[in-house]
Wavefront OBJ file of the C-alpha trace (Angstrom):
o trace
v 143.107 -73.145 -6.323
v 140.805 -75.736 -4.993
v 143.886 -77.560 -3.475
v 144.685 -74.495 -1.777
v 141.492 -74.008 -0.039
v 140.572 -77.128 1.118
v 143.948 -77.333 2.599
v 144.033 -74.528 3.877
v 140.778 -75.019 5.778
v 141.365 -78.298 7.010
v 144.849 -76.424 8.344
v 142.740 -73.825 9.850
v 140.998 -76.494 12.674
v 143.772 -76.790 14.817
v 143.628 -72.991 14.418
v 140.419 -72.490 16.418
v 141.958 -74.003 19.484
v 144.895 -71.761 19.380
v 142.647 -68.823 18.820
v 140.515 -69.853 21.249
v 143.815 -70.198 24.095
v 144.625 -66.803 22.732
v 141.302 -65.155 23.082
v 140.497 -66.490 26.547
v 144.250 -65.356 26.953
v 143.570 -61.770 25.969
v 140.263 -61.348 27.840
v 141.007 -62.502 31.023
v 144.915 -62.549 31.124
v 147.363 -60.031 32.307
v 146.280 -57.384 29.900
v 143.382 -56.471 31.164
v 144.420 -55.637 34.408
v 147.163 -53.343 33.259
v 144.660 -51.719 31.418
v 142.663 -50.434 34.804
v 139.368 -53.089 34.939
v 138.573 -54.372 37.994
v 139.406 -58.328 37.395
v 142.131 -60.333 38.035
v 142.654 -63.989 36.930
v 146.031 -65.835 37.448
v 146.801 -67.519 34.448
v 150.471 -67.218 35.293
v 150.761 -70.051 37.389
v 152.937 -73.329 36.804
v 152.458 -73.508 33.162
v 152.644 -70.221 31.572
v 150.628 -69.434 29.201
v 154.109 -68.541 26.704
v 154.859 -72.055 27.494
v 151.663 -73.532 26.854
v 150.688 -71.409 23.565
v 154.482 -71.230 22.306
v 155.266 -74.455 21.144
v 152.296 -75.433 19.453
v 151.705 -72.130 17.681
v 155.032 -72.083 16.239
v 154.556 -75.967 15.342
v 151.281 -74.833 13.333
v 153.266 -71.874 12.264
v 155.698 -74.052 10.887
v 153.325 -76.988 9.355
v 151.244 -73.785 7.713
v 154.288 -72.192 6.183
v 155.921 -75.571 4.804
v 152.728 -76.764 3.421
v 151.967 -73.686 1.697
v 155.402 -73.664 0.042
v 155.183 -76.848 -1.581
v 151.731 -75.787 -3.026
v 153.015 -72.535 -4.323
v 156.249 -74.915 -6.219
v 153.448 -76.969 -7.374
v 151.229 -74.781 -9.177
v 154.263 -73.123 -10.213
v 155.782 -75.907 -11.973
v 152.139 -76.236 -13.582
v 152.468 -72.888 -14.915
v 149.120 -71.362 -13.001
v 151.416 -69.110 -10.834
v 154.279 -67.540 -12.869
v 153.693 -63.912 -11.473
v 154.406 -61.742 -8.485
v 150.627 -61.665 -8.172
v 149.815 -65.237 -8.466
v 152.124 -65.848 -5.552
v 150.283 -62.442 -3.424
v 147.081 -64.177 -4.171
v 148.019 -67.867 -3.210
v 149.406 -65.697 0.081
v 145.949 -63.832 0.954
v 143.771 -66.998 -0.148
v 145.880 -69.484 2.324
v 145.913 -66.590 5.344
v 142.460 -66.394 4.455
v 140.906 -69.757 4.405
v 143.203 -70.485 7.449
v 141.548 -68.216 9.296
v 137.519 -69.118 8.488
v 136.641 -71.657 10.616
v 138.333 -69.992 13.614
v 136.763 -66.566 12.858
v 133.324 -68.490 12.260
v 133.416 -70.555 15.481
v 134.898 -67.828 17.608
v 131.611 -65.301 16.120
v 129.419 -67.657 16.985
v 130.592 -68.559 20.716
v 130.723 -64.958 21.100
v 127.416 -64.083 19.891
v 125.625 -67.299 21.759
l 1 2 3 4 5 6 7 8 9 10 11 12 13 14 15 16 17 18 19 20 21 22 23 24 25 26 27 28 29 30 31 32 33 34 35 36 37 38 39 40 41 42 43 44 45 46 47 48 49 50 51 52 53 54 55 56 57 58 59 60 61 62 63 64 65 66 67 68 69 70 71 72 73 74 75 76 77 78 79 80 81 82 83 84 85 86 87 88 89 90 91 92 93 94 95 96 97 98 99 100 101 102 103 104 105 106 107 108 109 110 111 112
């Protein structure tokens, strides 16, 4: 389970430039406006931002899911994760260490 985490966590860097893309995205994209506030920024210009956050999301997507596959045939075939729970657990640990340095350097950009 050690494995899992570190792995998982050293997957999760690349993560906090995605979220970060995503959240700068979100706050001062297209969505806003439709939403009735007052600012506008045009982050639809040359490069989309589908065309810049697309590829490399579903390349990390990808990497994450593959990696995390192998480790769930591994500590199968070493008998630690026979069950339907084992493999739900593996699951929420790996989304969840994925997402911890993003989440923690996102919190603390925010709150700074």
């Amino acid at each position: 389970m050690t494995r899992l985490f570190v792995v998982n966590v050293l997957l999760g860097i690349p993560g906090i430039i995605y979220f970060w893309m995503l959240s700068l995205y979100i706050s001062q994209g297209s969505i806003l406006p439709a939403a009735g506030t007052s600012f506008a920024h045009n982050l639809e210009g040359y490069f989309s931002s589908n065309q810049v956050l697309g590829p490399p999301l579903a390349i990390g997507a990808i990497v994450w899911v593959l990696i995390n596959v192998y480790l769930v045939n591994r500590r199968k075939r070493s008998g630690a994760c026979q069950n339907a729970s084992g493999k739900t657990a593996h699951w929420l640990t790996a989304f969840g260490s994925t997402l911890l340095l993003p989440v923690l350097l996102l919190a603390t950009i925010s709150l700074g």
